[in-house]
N, C-alpha and C positions, 0 to 999 in steps of 0.2 A: 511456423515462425515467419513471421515478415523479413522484408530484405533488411532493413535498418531495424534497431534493435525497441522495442514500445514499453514506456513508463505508465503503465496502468492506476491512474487515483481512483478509489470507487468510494462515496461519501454519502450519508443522509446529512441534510440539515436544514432545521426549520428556521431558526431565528439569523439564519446567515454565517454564524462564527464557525464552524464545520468546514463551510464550502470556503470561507477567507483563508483557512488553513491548509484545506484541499490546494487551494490554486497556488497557494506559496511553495507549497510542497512541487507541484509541478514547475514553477518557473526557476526553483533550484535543478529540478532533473534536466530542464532546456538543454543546460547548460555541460551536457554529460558527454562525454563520445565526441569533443571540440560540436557541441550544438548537432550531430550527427543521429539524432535519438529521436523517433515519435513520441511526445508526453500527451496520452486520453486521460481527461479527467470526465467521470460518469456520473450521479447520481447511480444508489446501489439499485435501485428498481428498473433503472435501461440498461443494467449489465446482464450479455450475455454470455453463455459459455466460449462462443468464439473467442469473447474480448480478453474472458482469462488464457485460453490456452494459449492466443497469439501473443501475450504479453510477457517481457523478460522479466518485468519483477515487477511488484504492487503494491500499492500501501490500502489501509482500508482506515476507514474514519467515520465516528458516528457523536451524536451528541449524548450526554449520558442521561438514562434513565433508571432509575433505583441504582444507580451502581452498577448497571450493566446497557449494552448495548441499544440500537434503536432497532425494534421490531421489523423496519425495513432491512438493514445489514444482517440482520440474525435469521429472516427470509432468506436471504441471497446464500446464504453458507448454507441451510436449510438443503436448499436445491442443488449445491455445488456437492453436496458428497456423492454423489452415484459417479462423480467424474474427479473427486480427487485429485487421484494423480496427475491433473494438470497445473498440480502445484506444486508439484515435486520438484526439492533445488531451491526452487525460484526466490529471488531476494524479496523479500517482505519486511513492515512496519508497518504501525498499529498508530493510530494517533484518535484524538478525544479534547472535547469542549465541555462546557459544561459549569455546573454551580457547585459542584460538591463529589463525589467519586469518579472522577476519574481513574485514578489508579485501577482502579477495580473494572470498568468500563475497559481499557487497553486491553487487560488482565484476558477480562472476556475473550476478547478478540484475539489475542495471541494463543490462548487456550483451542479456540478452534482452529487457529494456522497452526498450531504446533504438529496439531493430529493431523493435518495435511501434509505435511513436512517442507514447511520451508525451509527456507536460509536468513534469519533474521538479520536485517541490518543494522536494527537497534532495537532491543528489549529491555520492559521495565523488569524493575527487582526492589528492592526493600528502599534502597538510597534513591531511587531515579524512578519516577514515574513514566520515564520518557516522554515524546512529546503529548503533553496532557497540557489543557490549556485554559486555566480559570475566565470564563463569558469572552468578550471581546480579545481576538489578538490581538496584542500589544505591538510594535514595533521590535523586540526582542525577541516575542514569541515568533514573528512571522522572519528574521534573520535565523532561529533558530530550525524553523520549514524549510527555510531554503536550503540550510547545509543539510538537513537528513537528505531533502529531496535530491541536493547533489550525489550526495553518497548510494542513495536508494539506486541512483541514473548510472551511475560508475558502477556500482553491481551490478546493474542491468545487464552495460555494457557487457561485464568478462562475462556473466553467464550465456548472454547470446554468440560470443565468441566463444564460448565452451563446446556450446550445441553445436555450432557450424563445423567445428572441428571435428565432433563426435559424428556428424553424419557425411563430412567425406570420409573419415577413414570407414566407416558402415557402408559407404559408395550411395550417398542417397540423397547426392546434388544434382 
């Protein structure tokens, strides 16, 4: 775990609307811990396992493809199971662009953080596709990036104050 607490985005995106959403997401989490927070925003193919296990909490974001993820994100979990556990806890959200399935694309992606065990900071269900986000963000969509990304950053925060707790009383400051 880093000294200050790290907002991990990891995103595929080809036509641009992914990564607009990615960065809105981070410039909400800036703003976490009074601005006291490292926010990495990665493409999914330069992420390595360092970046997940030193990271407090993580959002993951793809554009949609049939209704499901992009082949580089569904890589990236591919190669993340033999290490899991470095996801345990940790504050996660799911977000997606796209022409059409969305919901189902999130869906994807929460479906394999589930099995990782995060701590969702926001998940889709029947009413809320969560943040899903028809081709270009909007101005509303990208106000709407910014507060998960705040909330994501504020989870962040108590989780990496959890940990730090957890290992002075373990004595392994």
């Amino acid at each position: 775990m880093a000294d200050r607490p790290n907002i991990l985005i990891v995103f595929t995106s080809w036509s641009g609307n992914t990564r607009a959403l990615a960065e809105a997401i981070a410039e909400g989490a800036k703003g976490a811990g009074n601005g006291n927070v490292d926010v990495t925003v990665k493409r999914a193919r330069d992420t390595k396992r360092s970046d997940i296990e030193s990271a407090s909490a993580v959002a993951f974001g793809s554009p949609t493809y049939y209704s499901y993820m992009s082949g580089e994100l569904k890589a990236l979990f591919d190669i993340a199971l033999p290490f899991k556990n470095s996801f345990y806890r940790k504050p996660a959200v799911a977000f997606a662009t796209g022409e059409g399935g969305q919901l189902k694309c999130i869906q994807s992606i929460e479906g394999i953080l589930e099995l990782f065990e995060v701590s969702f900071v926001q998940r889709s269900d029947i009413l809320s596709a969560g943040l899903a986000v028809q081709g270009r963000p909007d101005e509303g969509a990208i106000r709407q990036a910014k507060a998960i990304g705040r909330k994501l950053g504020d989870a962040g925060v108590a989780y990496a104050c959890s940990m730090g707790r957890k290992n002075i009383i373990a004595g392994k400051t």
